[in-house]
C-alpha positions in Angstrom: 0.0 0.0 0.0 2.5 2.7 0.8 4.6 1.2 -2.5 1.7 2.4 -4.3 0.8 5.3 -2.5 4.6 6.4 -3.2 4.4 5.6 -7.0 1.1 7.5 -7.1 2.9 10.8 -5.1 6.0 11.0 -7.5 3.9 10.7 -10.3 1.5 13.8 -9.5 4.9 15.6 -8.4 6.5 14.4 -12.3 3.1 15.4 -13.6 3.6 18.8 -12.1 7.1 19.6 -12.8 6.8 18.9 -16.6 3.2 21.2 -17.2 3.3 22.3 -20.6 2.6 26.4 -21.0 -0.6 27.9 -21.7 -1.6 29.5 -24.9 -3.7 32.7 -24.1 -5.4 35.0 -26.8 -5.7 38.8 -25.5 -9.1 39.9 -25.0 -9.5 43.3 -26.9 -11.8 44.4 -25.3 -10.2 44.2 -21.7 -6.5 45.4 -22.8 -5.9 48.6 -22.2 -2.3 50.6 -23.5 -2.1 53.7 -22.0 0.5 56.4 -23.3 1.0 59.5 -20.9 3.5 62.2 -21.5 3.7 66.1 -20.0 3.0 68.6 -22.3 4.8 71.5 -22.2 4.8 71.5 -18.8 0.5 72.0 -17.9 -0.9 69.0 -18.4 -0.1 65.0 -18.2 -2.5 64.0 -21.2 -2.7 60.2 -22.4 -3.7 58.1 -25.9 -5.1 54.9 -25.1 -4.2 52.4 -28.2 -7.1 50.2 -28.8 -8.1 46.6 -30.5 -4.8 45.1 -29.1 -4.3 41.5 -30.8 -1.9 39.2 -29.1 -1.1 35.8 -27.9 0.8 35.0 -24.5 2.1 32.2 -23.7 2.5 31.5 -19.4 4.5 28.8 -18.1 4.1 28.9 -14.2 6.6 26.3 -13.7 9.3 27.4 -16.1 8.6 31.4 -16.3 11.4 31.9 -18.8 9.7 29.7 -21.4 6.9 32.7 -21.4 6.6 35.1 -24.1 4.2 37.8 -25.2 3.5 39.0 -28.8 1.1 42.4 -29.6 -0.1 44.3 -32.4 -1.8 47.1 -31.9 -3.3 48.8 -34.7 -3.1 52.5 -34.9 -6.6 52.8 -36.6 -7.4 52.6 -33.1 -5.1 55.0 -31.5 -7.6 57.3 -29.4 -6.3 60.6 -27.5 -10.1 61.1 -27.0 -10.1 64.3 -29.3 -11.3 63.8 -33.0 -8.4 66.3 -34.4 -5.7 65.0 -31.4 -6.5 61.3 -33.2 -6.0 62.7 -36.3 -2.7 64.3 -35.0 -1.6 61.6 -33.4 -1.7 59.4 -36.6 0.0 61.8 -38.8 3.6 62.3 -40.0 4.4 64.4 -37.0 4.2 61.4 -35.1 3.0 57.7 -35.9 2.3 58.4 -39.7 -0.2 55.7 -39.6 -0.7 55.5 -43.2 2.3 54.1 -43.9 2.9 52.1 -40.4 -0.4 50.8 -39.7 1.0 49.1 -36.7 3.2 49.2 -33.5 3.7 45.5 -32.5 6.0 44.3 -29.2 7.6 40.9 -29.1 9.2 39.4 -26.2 12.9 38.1 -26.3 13.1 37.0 -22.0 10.6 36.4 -19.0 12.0 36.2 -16.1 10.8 35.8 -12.7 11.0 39.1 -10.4 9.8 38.0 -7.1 6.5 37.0 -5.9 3.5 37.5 -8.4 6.2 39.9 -10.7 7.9 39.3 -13.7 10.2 41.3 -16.4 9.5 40.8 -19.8 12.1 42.4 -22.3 11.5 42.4 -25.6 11.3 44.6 -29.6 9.0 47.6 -30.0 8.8 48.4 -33.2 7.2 52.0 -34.3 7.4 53.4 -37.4 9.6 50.3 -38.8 11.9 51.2 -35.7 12.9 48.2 -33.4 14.1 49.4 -30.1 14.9 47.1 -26.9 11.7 47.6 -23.7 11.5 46.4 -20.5 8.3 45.8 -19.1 8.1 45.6 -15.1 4.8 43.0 -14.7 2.4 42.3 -11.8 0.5 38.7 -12.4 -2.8 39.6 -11.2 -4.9 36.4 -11.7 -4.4 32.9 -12.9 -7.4 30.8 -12.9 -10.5 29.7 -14.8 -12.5 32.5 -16.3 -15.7 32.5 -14.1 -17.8 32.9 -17.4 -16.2 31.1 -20.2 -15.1 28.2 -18.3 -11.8 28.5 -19.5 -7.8 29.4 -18.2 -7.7 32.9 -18.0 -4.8 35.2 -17.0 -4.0 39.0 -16.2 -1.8 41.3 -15.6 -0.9 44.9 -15.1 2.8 46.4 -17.0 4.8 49.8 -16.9 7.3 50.7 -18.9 9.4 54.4 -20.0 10.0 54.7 -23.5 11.9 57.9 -25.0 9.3 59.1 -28.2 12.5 60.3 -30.1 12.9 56.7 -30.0 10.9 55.8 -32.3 10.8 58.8 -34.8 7.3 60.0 -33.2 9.4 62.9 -30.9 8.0 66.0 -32.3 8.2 69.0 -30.2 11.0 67.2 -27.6 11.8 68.3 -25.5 8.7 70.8 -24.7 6.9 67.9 -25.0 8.3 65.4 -22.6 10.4 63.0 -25.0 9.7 60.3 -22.3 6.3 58.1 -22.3 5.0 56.0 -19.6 3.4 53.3 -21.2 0.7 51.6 -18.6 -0.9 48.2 -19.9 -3.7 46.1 -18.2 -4.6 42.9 -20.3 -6.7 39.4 -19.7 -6.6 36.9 -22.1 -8.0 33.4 -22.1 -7.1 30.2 -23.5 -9.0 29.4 -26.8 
């Protein structure tokens, strides 16, 4: 009996240890990217870019075999002005028309204490690539209460320099520095 009982414990444990990750599609419409930046020393006004299309991919028992890829389409940049949108997607700054997209993809996960993470990995704006760090807080792993599905979210800053990225008109007035605040959920499909 304890034979078995044995055989039955190191099995769960070998069952555990070797989990595969979890595939997780982004939920548009509970991802939130948050750009906020000082203008000209009044006010700290923000664009939210919408429509965010990802996959994530959460290992809890290997964290470094995570990774995180977005797109988010400027179509759906918002600065919650009709001629600030409209600004925003020009040549001064994103020049949507010819870069439809911004896009991050991450190149490391690793684990930064309980319930954190870092994620580094590419932004690219404007066809420019640049190296972020994202400083993550896992909020919630667990079966969506609704869908019946695994479900996972989590909260990410980052600073990004606008000039950057070829989108730092008016720097330094206009701060050239961006804090970039992200919330997401996404759920296994």
């Amino acid at each position: 009996m304890r034979k078995t009982l044995l055989a039955a414990a190191l099995f769960a444990l070998a069952g555990s240890a070797f989990a595969a990750p979890v595939t997780y599609k982004l939920d548009p419409t509970h991802t939130d990217v948050i750009a906020q930046w000082n203008h000209f020393g009044f006010s700290n006004p923000s664009a939210h870019f919408g429509e965010a299309d990802g996959v994530l991919v959460y290992d809890a028992d290997n964290v470094s075999a995570s990774s995180v890829q977005v797109t988010l389409p400027l179509s759906a940049l918002n600065g919650f002005s009709a001629k600030f949108d409209e600004h925003l997607r020009s040549a001064d700054f994103f020049d949507a028309a010819q870069f439809p997209a911004a896009s991050f993809k991450s190149t490391k996960v690793e684990a930064a204490g309980e319930g954190k993470l870092t994620v580094t990995g590419d932004l690219t704006i404007k066809g420019i690539t640049k190296p972020v760090v994202l400083d993550v807080t896992l909020n919630k792993v667990a079966e969506h209460p609704i869908r019946k599905v695994p479900a996972i979210g989590f909260d990410a800053t980052a600073t990004v320099k606008r000039s950057d990225f070829g989108v730092g008109a008016y720097a330094p007035v206009v701060s050239d520095e961006v804090k970039l605040t992200i919330t997401t959920e996404a759920t296994a499909e």
